[in-house]
N, C-alpha and C positions, 0 to 999 in steps of 0.2 A: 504494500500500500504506500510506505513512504518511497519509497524506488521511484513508483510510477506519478507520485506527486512532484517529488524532485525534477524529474524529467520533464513534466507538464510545465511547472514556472519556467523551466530552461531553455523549453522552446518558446512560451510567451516573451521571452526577456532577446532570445534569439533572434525572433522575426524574420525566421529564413518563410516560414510557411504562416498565411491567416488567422487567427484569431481564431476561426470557424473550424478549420481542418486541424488545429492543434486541440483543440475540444475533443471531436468527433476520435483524433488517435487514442484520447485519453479515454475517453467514455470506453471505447472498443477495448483497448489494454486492460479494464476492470473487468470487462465480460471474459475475455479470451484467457485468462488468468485466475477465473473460477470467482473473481473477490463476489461479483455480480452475477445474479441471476439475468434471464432474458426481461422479465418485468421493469428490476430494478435498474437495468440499462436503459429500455428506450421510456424510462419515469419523466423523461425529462418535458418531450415532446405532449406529453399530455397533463402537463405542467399548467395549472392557471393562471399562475406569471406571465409562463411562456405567449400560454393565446393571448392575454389582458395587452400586453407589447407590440403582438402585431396587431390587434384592431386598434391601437392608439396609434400606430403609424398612418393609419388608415384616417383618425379622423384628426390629425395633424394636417393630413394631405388636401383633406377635406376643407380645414379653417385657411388653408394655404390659397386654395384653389378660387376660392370664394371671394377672396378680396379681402379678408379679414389680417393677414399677415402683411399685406400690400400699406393698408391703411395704417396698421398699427407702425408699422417702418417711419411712415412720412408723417404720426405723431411724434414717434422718439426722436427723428429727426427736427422736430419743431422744435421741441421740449431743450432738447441739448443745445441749440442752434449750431453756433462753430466749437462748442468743447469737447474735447475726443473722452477727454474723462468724466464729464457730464454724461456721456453717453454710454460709458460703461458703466458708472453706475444707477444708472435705467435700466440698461439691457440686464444687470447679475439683478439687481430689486426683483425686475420684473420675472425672471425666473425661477428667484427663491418664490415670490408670492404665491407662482402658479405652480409650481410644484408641490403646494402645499394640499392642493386639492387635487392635482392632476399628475400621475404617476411623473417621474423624472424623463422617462424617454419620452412621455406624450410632450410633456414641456420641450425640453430639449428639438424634438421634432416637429414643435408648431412655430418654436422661437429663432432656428436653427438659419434659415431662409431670409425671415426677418433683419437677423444680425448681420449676416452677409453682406444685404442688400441697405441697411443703416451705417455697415462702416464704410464699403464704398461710396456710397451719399457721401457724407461726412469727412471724405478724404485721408482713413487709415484702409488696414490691410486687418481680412477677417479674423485672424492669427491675433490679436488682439482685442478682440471682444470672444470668441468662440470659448476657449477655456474658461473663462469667466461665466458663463452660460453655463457650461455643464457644473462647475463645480459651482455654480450659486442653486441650482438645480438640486445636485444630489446635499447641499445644506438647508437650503429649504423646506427639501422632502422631511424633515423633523418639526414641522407645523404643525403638523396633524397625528392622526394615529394611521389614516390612510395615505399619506402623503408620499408614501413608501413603503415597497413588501418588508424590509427588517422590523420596523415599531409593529407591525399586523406580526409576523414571526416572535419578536419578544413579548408582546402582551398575551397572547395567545399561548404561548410558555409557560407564562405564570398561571395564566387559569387553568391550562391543563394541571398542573402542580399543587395546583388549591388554594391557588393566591386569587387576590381579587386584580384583575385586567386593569390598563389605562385608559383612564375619559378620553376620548375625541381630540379636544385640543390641550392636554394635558404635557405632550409630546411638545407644545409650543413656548414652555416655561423654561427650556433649555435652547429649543431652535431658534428663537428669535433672538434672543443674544449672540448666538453662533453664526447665524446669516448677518445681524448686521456687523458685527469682526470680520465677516469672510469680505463683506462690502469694504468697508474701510481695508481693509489688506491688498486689496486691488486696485483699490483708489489710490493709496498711497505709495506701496512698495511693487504688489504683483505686477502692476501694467510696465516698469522699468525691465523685469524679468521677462517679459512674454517674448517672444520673437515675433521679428519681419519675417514672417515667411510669405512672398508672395506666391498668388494661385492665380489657376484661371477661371475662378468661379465669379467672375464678376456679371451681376446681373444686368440682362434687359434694361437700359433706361429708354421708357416710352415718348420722354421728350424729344432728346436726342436723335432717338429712331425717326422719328414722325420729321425733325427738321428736317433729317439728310433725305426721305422722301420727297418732302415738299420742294427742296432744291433739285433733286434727279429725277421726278417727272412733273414739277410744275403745277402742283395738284393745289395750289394756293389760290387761284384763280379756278370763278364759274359755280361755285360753292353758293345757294342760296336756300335761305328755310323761310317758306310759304304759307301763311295759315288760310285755310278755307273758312270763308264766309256762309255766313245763314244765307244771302243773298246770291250765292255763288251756284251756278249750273250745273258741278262738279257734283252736288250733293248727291247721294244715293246712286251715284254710279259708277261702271267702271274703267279702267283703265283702259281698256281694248277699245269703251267706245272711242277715246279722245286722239286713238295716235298720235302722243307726243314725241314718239322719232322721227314717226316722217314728216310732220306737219310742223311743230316748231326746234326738231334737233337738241330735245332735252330728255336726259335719263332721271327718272324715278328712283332714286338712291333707298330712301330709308321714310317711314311715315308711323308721325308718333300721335297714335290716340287719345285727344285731350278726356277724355270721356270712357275709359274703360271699364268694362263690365265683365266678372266671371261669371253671372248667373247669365249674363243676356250671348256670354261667348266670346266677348271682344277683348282683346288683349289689351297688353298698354303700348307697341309697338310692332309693326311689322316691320321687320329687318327688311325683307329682300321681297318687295311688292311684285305679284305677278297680274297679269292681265286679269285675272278675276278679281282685286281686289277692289274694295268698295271703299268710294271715300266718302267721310264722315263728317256731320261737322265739328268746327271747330278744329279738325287733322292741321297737323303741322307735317307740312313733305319737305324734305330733305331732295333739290332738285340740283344736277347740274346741267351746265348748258350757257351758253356766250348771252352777253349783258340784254343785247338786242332781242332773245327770244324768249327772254324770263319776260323782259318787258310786256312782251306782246301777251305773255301766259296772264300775265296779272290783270291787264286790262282786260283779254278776253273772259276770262274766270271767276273776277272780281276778285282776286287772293291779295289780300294783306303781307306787306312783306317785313320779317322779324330780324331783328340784327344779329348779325354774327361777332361770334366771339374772334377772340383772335386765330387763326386757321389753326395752329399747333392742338387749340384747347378744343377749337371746335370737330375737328376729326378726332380726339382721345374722349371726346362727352360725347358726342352722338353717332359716332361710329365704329367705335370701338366701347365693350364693355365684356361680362363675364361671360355671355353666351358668344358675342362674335367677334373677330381682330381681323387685323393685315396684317399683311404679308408679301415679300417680292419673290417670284418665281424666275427662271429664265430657262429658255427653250435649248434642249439638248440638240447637237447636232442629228441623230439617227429620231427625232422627233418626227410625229406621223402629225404634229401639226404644224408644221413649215408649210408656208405656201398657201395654206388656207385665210378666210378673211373675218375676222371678229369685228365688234362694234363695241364700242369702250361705252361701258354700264351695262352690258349684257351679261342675264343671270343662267348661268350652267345649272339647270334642276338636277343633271346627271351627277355632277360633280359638288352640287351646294356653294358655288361661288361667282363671285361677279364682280368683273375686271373692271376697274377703279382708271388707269394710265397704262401706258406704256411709254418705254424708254429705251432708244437703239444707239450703240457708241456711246454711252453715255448721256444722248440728246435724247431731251423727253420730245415724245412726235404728239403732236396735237391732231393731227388728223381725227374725225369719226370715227373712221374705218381702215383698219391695221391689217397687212398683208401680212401673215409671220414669216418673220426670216430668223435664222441660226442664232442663240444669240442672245435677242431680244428680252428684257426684260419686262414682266409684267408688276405690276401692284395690282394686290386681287383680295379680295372682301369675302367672310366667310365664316361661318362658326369654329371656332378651335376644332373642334372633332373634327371638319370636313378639311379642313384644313392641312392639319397632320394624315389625315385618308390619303392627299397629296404625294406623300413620298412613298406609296405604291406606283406612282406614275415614275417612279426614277428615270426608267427610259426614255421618256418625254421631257419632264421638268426635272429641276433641281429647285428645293426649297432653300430660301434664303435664309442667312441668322438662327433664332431659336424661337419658333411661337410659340412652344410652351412654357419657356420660359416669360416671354412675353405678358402669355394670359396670366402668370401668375402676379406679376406686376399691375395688373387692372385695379385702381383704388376702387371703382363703385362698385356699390352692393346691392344687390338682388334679390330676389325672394329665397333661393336657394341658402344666399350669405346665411339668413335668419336660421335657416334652417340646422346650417351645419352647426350656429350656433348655440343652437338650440339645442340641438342635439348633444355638445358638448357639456351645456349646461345642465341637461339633463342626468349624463354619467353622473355628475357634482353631486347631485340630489338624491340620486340613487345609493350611491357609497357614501355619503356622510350618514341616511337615515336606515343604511342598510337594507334596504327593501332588496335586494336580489345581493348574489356576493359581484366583489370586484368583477371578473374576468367577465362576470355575463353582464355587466351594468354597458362595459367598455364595448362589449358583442353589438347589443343592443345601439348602443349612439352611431357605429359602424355601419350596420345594418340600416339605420335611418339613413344614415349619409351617401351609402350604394343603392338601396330602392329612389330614393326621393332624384338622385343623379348628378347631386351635387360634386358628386367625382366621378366619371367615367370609368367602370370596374378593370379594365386594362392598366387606368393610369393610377386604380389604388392599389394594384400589386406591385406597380414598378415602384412608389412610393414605400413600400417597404424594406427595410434591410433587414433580408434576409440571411446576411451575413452575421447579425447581432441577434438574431432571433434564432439561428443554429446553435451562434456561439453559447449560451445563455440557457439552451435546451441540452446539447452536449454534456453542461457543465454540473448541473443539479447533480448527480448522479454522485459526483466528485463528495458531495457532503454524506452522503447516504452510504459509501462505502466509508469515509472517516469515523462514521459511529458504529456502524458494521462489524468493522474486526477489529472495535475496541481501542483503537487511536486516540479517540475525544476522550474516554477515560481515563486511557492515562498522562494526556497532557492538565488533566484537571486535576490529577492529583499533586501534577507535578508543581502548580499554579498555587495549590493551596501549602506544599510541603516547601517551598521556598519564598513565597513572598505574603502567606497567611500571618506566617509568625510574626512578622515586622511590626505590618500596620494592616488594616482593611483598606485605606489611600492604595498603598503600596499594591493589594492583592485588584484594588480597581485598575492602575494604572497597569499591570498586566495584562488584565484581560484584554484593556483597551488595545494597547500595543499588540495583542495575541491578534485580534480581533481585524486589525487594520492591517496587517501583515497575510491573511489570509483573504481580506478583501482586494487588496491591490493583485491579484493573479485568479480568485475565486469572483463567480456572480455574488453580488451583496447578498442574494436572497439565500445562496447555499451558506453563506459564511455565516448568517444569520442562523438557520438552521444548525448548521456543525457547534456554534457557539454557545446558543438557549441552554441549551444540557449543561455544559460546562458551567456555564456561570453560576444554573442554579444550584448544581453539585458544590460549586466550591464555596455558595453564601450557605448551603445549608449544614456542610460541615465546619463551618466556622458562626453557626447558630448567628447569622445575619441576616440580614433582611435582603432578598434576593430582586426589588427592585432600582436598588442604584444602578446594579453589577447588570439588570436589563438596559436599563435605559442606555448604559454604557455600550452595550452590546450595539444596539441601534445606533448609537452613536456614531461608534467606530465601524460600522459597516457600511457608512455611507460616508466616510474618510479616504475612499479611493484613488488619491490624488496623485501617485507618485507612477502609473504605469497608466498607458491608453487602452488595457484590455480590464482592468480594474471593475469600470460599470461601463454596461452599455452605452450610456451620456459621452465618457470621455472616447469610446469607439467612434460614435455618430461623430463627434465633431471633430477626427484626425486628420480625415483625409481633405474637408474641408476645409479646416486651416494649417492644410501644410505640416502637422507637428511633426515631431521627431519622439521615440522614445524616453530620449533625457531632457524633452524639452518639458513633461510631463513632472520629474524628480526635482529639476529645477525650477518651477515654480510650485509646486503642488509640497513642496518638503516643507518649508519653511511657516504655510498655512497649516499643515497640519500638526505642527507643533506646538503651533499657537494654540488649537482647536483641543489640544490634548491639554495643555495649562489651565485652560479657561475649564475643561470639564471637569477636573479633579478639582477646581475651588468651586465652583456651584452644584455639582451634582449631588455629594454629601448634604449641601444645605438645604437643596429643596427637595433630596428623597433620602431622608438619615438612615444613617444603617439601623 
């Protein structure tokens, strides 16, 4: 058993092979070796940790996708204005807080994206807020009793034991002292230790994107939003009757319903108007078309004409949002559309999209009607999904940039936004009042967020790291064989035969040290599990009270500071910010030394031996 443990940190610490496949050798080496049965081996995978982390990935992806990570970025960015330290202590606040109700990886993975896309705003390098996030996360996670599987692990221990369990936020009489020293550590000392690591994860900016279009095919010009009058001839009818291609050489872009109705059927906008559509009053159309033939439209139609905002805002407000974006294509050479002739605003029903410009050599072509040659770049209009459907076309088009990165940058919110919201908040509600356990409360807000479609099911499995959700499942199994063949007993004896005698300080700051030394290469949840026995074995042979020596337990199991395979949280954010393995020991050592001073003087006083 220690054989195979030794080896296991050595390849974590190694890094020749994953995170994920260094588990999977280790789980395997317990089976093939007798320590493990077939049960006790694949224990891991049906693990409620385990499912509870990927459906938080899921509705991480969900808050992501919605706009709700977009908007929270371009708060924090307000909030901080130009201070990089301002913003880091926003970005860790805001992860302790939410980690307090929402597991560490969901935090981590709803906040993850956010930070990215706040420090490049902001003009640092994500390498500098990223660790900060996880480890304000997994300090946080000591808010609650749920706020992390170690305090559910420890209190859970005691009541198996015959003790009475921890209140709710009882677990916040020690975290929030602890979060705010993690804050101030970062604000003052940690952010000098972080590294520059640059990456190429720098997000989508929708401004940016939208200017270099509006310079490369001239889409600044011809842009007019028309409202229909009670008086206007338009009313009640459709598009097909009026031919406005051929008659005044303007395309029907986008038409927003002043007046929508779910019972009566009518939305609140039609993206991509087709001939059957009916205009209504009070419609506001989104038209373009040369100054002379809007004219003629207005007079003939009697439509009122509404001011545009500046073109940047007004293509990112009304035509672009959650359900639809742009995007630039350009036609591959062996393309089966060369040589054929398009109409700029014409909507592909086949495809779900509708050509906006085009732009040849770099010259945006004004023409109507575009012959395609080799080359040719299009800007094309479309819902995200139809969009991404695009690069099945490879042989045809090649897509430009990243639209889903794009969409996830979308500030405005939707009905959906609410939902995924909602659905988050719901988990919240579900595990503080315990009405269902953790993993199916998490099931459930998942499950709202894949039926309702607030995440397209494709893009909520690629959304998943599957790599930390192996790793994690692998690893359980690691605690279950330490108690197994008697491991944890005899390092409890050994815990109480050397440092019991001293002082109870002395036999806590063990455990703690035990504790954190087996979290930095073990999932917290297992170490948590390998640890509960221990501790309470060695308060109740020294006729103590077995809740400091818990809380300690949790404590230090969520002290994972000093290695990236520690917790999940410091996984998720490695490769995103560039880390290195010592970049983790290097700033992660000196917090947690701190975090161990600070609990040896208050844990005594607020749970006495």
């Amino acid at each position: 058993m220690l054989l195979i443990l030794i080896i296991t940190i050595g390849l974590f610490v190694w890094g020749k092979f994953t995170p994920d496949i260094v588990a999977l050798i280790s789980m395997l080496s317990l089976f093939l070796t007798g320590i493990l049965d077939t049960k006790e081996t694949l224990s891991g995978f049906s693990n409620p940790t385990v499912i509870m982390i990927a459906a938080l990935f899921i509705i991480g992806e969900g808050i992501a996708q919605t706009g709700w990570t977009a908007m929270a970025g371009k708060k924090f960015v307000e909030w901080a204005g130009k201070s990089i330290p301002k913003l880091l202590v926003i970005l860790t606040l805001g992860a302790g807080v939410l980690s307090g109700f929402v597991s560490n990886t969901g935090t981590v993975a709803t906040l993850m994206p956010l930070s990215i896309s706040s420090a490049w705003s902001i003009g640092t390098l994500p390498s500098k807020m990223l660790m900060p996030v996880a480890f304000g996360s997994n300090t946080g996670g000591l808010l609650t009793l749920t706020g992390t599987p170690p305090n559910i692990i420890a209190s859970n221990a005691l009541v198996d034991s015959g003790y009475e369990g921890f209140s709710f936020f009882e677990f916040g009489l020690i975290g929030l002292p602890l979060l705010i020293i993690a804050i101030l550590y970062f604000r003052y000392i940690g952010y000098k230790l972080l590294p520059n690591n640059k990456t190429n994860n720098k997000p989508v900016n929708i401004d940016s994107t939208l200017h270099n279009w509006i310079e490369a095919y001239k889409v600044d010009s011809g842009y007019y939003r028309l409202r229909v009058r009670s008086i206007s001839p338009l009313l009640n009818t459709k598009i097909e009757a009026w031919q406005f291609e051929k008659n005044y050489n303007a395309t029907i872009i986008r038409i927003k319903r002043r007046h929508p109705s779910v019972l009566k059927g009518i939305p609140s906008h039609i993206e991509f108007p087709d001939p059957n559509t009916e205009f209504l009053y009070h419609d506001i159309i989104t038209v373009k078309g040369d100054t002379e033939a809007i004219n003629k439209m207005m007079i003939t139609f009697r439509l009122g004409l509404l001011p545009l905002e500046p073109i940047t805002d007004e293509l990112k407000h009304n035509l672009i949002n959650q359900e639809v974006g742009m995007t630039e294509v350009i036609v591959n050479p062996n393309s089966i559309l060369v040589g054929r002739k398009y109409k700029m605003g014409e909507y592909f029903k086949r495809f779900g999209i509708q050509l906006l410009a085009a732009s040849r050599n770099n010259k945006p072509i004004q023409e109507k009607e575009v012959t395609v040659k080799v080359g040719d770049a299009f800007l094309i209009r479309g819902t995200w999904e139809h969009i991404e459907d695009l690069k099945k076309q490879h042989e045809n088009l090649v897509i430009c940039g990243s639209p889903e990165g794009m969409a996830k940058n979308v500030e405005s919110l939707n009905l959906k936004s609410y939902i995924a919201l909602g659905a988050l908040l719901l988990m919240i509600v579900f595990m503080v009042f315990k009405v269902v356990p953790g993993a199916i409360a998490a099931l459930i807000s998942a499950g709202i967020i894949l039926l309702t479609g607030c995440v397209p099911i494709t893009k909520a499995y690629k959304g998943i790291s599957w790599t930390s959700v192996v790793m994690i499942a692998a690893m359980i199994p690691m605690g279950i064989a330490l108690q197994k063949t008697g491991t944890a007993q005899v390092i409890a004896n050994g815990l109480v035969d050397y440092l019991g005698t001293i002082h109870p300080v002395a036999l806590l700051g063990g455990i703690f040290l035990l504790t954190t030394t087996f979290s930095q290469v073990i999932n917290n949840s297992a170490t948590a599990v390998l640890m509960a026995p221990i501790a309470i074995l060695a308060a109740n042979t020294l006729k103590l009270s077995p809740e400091p020596f818990m809380i300690v337990v949790a404590i230090s199991a969520s002290t994972a500071f000093l290695t990236p395979i520690g917790t999940t949280t410091n996984a998720m954010v490695m490769t995103a910010g560039g880390y290195k393995f010592m970049d983790y020991l290097k700033v992660g050592a000196p917090l947690l030394l701190i975090l161990l001073t600070i609990s040896m003087i208050l844990v005594p006083i607020l749970w006495p031996f």
